[in-house]
C-alpha positions as CSV (number, residue, x, y, z in Angstrom):
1,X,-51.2,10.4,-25.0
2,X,-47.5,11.8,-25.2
3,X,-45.7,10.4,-27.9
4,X,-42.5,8.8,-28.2
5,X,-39.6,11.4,-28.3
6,X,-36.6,11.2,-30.6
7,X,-34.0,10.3,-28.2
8,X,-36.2,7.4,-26.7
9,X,-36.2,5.9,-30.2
10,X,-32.5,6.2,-30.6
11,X,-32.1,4.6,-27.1
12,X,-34.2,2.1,-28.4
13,X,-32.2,1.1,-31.8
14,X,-28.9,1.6,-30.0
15,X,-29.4,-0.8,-27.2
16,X,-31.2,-3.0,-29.9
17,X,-28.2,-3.1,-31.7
18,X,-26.0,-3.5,-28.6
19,X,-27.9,-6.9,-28.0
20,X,-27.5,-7.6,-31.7
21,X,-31.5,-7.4,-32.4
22,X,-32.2,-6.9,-36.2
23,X,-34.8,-5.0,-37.2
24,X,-37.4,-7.6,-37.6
25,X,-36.3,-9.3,-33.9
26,X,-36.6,-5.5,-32.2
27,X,-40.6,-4.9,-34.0
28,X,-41.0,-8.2,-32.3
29,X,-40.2,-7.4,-29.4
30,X,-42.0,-4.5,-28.8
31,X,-45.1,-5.7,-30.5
32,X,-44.6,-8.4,-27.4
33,X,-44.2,-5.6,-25.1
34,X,-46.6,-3.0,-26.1
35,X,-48.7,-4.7,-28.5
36,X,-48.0,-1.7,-31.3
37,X,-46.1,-2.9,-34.3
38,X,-44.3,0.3,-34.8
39,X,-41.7,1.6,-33.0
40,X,-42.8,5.7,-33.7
41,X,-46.5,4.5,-32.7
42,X,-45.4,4.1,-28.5
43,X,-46.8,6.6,-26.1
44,X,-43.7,8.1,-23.9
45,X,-44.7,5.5,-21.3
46,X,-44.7,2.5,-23.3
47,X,-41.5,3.4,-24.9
48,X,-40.3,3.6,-21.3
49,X,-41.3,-0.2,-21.0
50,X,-40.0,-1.1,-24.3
51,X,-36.2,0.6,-22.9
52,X,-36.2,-0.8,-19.3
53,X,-36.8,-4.3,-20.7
54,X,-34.0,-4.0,-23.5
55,X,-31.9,-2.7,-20.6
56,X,-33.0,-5.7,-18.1
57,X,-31.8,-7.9,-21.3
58,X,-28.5,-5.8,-21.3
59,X,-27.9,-5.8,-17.2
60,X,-29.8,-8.4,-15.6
61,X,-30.9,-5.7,-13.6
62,X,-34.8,-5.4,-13.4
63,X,-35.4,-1.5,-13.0
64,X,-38.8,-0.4,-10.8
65,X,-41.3,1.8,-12.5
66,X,-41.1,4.6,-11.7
67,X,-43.7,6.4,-13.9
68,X,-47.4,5.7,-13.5
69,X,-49.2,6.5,-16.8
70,X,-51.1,9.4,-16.9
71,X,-50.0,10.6,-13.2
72,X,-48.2,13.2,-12.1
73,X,-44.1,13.0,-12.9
74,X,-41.8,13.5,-9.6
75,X,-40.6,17.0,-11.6
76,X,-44.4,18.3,-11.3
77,X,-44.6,17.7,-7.4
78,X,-41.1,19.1,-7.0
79,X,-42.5,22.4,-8.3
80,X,-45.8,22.5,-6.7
81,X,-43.4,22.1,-3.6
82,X,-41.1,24.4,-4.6
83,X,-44.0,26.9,-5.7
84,X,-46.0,26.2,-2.2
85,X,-42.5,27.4,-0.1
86,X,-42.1,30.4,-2.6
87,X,-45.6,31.5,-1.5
88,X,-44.4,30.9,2.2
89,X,-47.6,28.1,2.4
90,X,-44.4,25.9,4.0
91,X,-45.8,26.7,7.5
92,X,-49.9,25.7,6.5
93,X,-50.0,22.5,4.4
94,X,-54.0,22.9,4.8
95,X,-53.1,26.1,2.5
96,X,-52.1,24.1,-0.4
97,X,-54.2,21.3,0.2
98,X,-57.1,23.7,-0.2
99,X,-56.1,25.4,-3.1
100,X,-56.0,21.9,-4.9
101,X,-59.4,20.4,-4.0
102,X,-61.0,24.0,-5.4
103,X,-58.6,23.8,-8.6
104,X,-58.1,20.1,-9.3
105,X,-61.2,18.6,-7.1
106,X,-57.7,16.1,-5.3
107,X,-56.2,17.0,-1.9
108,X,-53.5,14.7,-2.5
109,X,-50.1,15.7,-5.0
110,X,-50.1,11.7,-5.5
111,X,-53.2,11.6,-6.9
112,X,-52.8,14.5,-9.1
113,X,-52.6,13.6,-12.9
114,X,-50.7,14.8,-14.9
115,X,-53.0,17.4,-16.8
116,X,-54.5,18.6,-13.5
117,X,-50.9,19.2,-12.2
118,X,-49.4,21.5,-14.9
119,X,-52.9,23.2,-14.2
120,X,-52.1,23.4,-10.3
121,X,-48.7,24.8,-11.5
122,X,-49.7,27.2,-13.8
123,X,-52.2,28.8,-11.0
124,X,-50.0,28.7,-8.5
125,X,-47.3,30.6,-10.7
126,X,-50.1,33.3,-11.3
127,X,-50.8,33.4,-7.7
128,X,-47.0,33.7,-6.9
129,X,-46.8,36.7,-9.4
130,X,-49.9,38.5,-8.0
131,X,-48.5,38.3,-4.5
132,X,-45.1,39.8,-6.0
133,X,-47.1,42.3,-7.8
134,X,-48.7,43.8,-4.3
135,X,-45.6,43.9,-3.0
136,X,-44.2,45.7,-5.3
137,X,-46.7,48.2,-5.9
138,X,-47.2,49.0,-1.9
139,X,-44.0,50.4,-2.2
């Protein structure tokens, strides 16, 4: 579980306050959200919760989710992209596809989570230097 960082909790007391929540109100409210009675006791995700709904209070604008806990963040499968055109797999999806079911046992980047995508990245980054390594050294 990634914990709650330090700006998320300042977002959190600022918009409180910005609705004019008290303390004891704002515990209550998360403890209705998340079911944790302490603000620095949220996972990332929850406090994620906690934030759009003080914002929905703010706006009246319901925000989508976006995250799906424990799943791989839109940043990850922008590298992996960016990683699979660096290694110039761009013209073979079955490349990468491959290389994921005999790392991560998925063929999917939606299904990846989150864990087994910073390991796909990490590989692929060592594959990416080994192939810039022969290329450098059959010169």
């Amino acid at each position: 579980m990634v914990k709650i960082s330090n700006p998320q909790i300042k977002i959190i007391y600022a918009k409180a306050k910005e609705l004019g929540l008290d303390n004891e109100l704002l515990h209550q409210l998360v403890f209705n959200i998340t079911g944790q009675e302490h603000i620095s006791a949220l996972s990332k995700f929850k406090a994620i919760d906690v934030i759009d709904d003080l914002e929905y209070k703010i706006t009246g604008v319901k925000k989508e989710k976006v995250f799906r806990e424990n799943m791989a963040s839109q940043d990850q499968i922008y590298k992996i992209k960016a990683l699979e055109s660096e290694l110039g797999w761009i013209d073979n999806p079955k490349r990468l596809k491959a290389f994921m079911k005999k790392y991560t046992g998925t063929e999917n980047l939606n299904w990846l989570t989150f864990y087994k995508a910073s390991n796909l990245i990490e590989s692929l980054k060592k594959v990416l230097k080994r192939e810039e390594n022969k290329s450098t050294n059959s010169q």
